[in-house]
PyMOL CGO cylinders between C-alpha atoms (Angstrom):
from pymol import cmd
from pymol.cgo import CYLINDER

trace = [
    CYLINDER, -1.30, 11.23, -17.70, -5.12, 10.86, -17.62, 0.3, 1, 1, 1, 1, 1, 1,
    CYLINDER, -5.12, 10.86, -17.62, -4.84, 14.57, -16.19, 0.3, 1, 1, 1, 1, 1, 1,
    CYLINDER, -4.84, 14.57, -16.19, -3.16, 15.57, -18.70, 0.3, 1, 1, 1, 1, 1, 1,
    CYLINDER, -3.16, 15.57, -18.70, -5.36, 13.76, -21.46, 0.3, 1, 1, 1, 1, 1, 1,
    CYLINDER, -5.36, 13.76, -21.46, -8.43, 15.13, -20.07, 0.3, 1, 1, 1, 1, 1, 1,
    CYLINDER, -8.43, 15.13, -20.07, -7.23, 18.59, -20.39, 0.3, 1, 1, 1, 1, 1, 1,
    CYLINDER, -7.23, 18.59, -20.39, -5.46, 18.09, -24.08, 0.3, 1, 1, 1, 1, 1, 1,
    CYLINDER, -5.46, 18.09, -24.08, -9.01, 16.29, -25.04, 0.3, 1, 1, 1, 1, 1, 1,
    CYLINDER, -9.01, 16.29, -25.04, -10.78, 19.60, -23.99, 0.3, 1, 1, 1, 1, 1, 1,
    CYLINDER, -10.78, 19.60, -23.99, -8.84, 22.01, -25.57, 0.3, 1, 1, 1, 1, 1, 1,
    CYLINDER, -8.84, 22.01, -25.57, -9.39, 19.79, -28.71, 0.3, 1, 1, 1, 1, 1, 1,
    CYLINDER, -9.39, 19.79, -28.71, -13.00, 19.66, -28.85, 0.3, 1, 1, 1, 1, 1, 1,
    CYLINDER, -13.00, 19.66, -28.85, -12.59, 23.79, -27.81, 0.3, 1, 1, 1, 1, 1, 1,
    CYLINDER, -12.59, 23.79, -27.81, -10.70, 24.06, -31.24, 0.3, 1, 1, 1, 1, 1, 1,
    CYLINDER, -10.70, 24.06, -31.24, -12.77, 22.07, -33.05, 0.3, 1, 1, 1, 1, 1, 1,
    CYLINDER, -12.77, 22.07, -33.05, -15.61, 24.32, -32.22, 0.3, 1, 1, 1, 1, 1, 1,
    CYLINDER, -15.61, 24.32, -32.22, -13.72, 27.45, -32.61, 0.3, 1, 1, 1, 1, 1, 1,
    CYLINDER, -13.72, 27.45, -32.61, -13.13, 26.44, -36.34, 0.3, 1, 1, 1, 1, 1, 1,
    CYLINDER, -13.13, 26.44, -36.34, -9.00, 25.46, -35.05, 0.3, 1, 1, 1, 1, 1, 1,
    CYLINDER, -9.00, 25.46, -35.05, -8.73, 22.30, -37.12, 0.3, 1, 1, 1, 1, 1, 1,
    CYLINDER, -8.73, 22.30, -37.12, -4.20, 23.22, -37.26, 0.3, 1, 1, 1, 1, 1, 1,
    CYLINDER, -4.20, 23.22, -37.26, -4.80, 23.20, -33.50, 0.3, 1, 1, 1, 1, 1, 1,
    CYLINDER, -4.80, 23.20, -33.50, -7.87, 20.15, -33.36, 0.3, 1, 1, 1, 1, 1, 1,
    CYLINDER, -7.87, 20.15, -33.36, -5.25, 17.82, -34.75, 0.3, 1, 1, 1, 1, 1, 1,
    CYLINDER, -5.25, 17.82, -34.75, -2.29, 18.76, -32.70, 0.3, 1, 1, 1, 1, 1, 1,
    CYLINDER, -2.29, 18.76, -32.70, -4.40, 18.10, -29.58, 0.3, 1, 1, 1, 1, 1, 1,
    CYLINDER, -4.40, 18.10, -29.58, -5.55, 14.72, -31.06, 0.3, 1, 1, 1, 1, 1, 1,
    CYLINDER, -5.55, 14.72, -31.06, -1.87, 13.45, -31.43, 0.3, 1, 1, 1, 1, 1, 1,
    CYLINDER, -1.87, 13.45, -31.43, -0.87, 14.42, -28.10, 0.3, 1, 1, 1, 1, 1, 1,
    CYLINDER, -0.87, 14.42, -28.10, -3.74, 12.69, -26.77, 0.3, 1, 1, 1, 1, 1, 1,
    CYLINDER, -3.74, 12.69, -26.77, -2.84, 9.94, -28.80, 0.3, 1, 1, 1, 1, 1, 1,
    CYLINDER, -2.84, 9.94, -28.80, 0.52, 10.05, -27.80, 0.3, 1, 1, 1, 1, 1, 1,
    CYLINDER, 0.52, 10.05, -27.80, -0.54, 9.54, -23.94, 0.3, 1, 1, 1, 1, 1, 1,
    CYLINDER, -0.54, 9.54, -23.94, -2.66, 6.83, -24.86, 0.3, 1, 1, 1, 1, 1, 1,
    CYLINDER, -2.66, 6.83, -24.86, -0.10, 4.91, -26.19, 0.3, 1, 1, 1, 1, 1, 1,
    CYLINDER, -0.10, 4.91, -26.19, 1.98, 5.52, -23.06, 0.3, 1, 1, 1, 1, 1, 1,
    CYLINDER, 1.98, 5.52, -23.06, -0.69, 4.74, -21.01, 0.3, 1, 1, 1, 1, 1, 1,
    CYLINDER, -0.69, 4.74, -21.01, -1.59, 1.27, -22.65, 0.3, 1, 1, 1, 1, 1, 1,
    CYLINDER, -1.59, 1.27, -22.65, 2.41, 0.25, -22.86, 0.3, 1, 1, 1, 1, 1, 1,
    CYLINDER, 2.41, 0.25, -22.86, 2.57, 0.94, -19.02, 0.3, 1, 1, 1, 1, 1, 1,
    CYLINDER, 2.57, 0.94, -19.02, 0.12, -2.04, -18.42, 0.3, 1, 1, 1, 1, 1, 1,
    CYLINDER, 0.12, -2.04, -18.42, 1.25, -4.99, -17.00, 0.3, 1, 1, 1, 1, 1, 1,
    CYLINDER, 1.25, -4.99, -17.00, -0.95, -7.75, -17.85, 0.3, 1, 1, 1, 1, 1, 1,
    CYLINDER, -0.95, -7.75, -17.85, 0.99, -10.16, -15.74, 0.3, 1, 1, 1, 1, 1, 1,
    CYLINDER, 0.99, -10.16, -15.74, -0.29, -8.87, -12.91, 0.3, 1, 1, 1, 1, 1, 1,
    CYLINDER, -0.29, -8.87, -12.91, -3.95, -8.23, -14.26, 0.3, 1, 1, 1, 1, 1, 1,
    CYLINDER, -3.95, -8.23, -14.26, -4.65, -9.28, -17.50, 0.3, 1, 1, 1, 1, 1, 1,
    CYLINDER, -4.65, -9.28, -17.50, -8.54, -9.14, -18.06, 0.3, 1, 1, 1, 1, 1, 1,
    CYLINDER, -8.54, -9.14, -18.06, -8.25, -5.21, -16.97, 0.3, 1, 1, 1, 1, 1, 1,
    CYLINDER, -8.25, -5.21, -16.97, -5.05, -4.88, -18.80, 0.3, 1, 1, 1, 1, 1, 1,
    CYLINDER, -5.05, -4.88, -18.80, -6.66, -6.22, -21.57, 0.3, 1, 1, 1, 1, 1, 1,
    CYLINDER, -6.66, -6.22, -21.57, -9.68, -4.22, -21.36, 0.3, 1, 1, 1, 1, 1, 1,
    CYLINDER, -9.68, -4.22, -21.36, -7.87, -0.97, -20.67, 0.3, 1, 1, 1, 1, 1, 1,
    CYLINDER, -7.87, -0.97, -20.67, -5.43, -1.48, -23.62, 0.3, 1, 1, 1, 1, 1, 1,
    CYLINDER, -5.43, -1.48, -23.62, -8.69, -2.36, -26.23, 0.3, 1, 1, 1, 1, 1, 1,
    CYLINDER, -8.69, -2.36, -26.23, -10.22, 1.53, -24.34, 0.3, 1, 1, 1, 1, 1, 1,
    CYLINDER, -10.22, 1.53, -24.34, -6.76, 3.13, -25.15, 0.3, 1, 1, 1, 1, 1, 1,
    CYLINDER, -6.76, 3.13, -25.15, -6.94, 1.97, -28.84, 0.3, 1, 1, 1, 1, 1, 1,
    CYLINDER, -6.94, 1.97, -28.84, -10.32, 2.55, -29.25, 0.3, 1, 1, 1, 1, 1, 1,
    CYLINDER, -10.32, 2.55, -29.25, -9.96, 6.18, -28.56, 0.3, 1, 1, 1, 1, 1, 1,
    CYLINDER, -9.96, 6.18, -28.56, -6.22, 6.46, -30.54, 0.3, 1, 1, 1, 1, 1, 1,
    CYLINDER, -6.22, 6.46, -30.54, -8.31, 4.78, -33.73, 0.3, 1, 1, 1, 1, 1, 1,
    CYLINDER, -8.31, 4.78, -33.73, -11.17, 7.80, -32.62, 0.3, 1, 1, 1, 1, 1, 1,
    CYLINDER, -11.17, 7.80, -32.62, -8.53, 10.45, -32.39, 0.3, 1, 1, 1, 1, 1, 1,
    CYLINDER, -8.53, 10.45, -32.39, -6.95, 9.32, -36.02, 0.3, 1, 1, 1, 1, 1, 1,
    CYLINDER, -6.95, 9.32, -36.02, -9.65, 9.76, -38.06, 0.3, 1, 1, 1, 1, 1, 1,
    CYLINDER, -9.65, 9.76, -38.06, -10.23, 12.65, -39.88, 0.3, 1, 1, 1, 1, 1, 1,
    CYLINDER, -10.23, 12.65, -39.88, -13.17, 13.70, -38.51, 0.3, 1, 1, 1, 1, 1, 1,
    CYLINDER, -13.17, 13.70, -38.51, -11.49, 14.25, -35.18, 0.3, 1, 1, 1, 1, 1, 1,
    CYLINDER, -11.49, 14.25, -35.18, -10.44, 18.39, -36.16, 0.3, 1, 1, 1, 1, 1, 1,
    CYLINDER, -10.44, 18.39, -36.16, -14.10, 18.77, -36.82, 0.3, 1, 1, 1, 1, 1, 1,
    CYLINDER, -14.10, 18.77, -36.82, -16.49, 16.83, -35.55, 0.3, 1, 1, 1, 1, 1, 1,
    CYLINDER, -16.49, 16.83, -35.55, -16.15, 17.84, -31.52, 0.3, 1, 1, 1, 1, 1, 1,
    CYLINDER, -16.15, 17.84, -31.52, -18.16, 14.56, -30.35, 0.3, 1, 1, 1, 1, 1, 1,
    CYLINDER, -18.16, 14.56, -30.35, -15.38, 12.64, -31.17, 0.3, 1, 1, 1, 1, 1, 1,
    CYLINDER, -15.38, 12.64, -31.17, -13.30, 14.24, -28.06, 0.3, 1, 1, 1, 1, 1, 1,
    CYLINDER, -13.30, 14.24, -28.06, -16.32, 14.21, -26.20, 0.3, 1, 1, 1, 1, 1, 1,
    CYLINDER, -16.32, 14.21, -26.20, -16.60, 10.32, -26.61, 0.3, 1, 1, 1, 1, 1, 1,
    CYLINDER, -16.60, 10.32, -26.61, -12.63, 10.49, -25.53, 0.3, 1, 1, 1, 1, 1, 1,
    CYLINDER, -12.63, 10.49, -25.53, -13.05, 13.03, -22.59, 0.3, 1, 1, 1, 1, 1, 1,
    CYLINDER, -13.05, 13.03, -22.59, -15.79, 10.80, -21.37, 0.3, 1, 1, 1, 1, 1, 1,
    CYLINDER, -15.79, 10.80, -21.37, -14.11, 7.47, -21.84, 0.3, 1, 1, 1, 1, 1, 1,
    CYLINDER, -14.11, 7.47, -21.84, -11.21, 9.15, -19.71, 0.3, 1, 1, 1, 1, 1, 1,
    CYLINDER, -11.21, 9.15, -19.71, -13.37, 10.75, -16.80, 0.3, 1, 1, 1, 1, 1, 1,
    CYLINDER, -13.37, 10.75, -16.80, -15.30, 7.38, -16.21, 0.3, 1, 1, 1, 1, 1, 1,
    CYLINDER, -15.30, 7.38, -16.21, -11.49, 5.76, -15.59, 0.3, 1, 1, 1, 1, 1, 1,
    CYLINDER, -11.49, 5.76, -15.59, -9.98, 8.38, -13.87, 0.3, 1, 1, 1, 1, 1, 1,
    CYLINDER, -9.98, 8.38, -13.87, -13.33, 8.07, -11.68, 0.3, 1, 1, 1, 1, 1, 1,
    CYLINDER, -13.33, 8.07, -11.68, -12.69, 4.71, -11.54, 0.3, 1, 1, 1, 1, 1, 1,
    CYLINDER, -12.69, 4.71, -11.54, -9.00, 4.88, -10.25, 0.3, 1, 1, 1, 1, 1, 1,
    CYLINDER, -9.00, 4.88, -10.25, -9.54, 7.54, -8.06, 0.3, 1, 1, 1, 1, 1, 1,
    CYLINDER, -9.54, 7.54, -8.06, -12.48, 5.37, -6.36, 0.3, 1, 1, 1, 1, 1, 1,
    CYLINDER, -12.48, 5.37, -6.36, -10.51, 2.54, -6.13, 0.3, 1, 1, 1, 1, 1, 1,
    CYLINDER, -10.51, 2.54, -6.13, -7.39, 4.02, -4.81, 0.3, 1, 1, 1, 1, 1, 1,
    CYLINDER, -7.39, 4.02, -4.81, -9.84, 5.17, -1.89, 0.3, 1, 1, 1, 1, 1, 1,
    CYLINDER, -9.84, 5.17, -1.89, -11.46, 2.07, -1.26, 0.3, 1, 1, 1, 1, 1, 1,
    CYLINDER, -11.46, 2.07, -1.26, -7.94, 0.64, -0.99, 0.3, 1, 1, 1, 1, 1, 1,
    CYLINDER, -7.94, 0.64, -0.99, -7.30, 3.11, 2.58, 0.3, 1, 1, 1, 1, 1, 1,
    CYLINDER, -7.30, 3.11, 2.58, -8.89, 2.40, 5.69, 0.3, 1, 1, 1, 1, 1, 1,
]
cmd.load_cgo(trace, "trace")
């Protein structure tokens, strides 16, 4: 999903700068969309600070994403693109820390 978000989140900020604000938005709610997947997949049984903190990053960049501003101002998917790399960093690192 973070895959997929980083690309969506791209494309938006691409049609935000190519004057696309019909195609802006429809990137925003998709990326929105896998947000919200992503932050009802937590289980904060199992880790709750993280899942906490993850969940407050997923709706910070939804409530990002929602405004208005999103299908023109392009820095609002770059705050979201970079939100996403530095966790999909972070996964990636720890899922290789985690092999021998």
């Amino acid at each position: 999903m973070y895959i997929g978000a980083l690309r969506l989140s791209r494309e938006g900020r691409d049609a935000v700068a190519a004057g696309q604000p019909t195609q802006a938005k429809e990137r925003a709610v998709h990326v929105a969309t896998l947000l919200r997947r992503l932050d009802v997949c937590l289980d904060h049984g199992v880790a709750p600070d993280l899942s906490t903190n993850l969940s407050r990053l997923y709706q910070h960049m939804q409530a990002r994403l929602d405004q208005a501003e999103a299908i023109s101002d392009p820095a609002i998917f770059d705050e979201v693109i970079a939100i996403l790399d530095k966790l999909w960093d972070g996964f990636q690192s720890a899922e290789k820390s985690s092999y021998p």
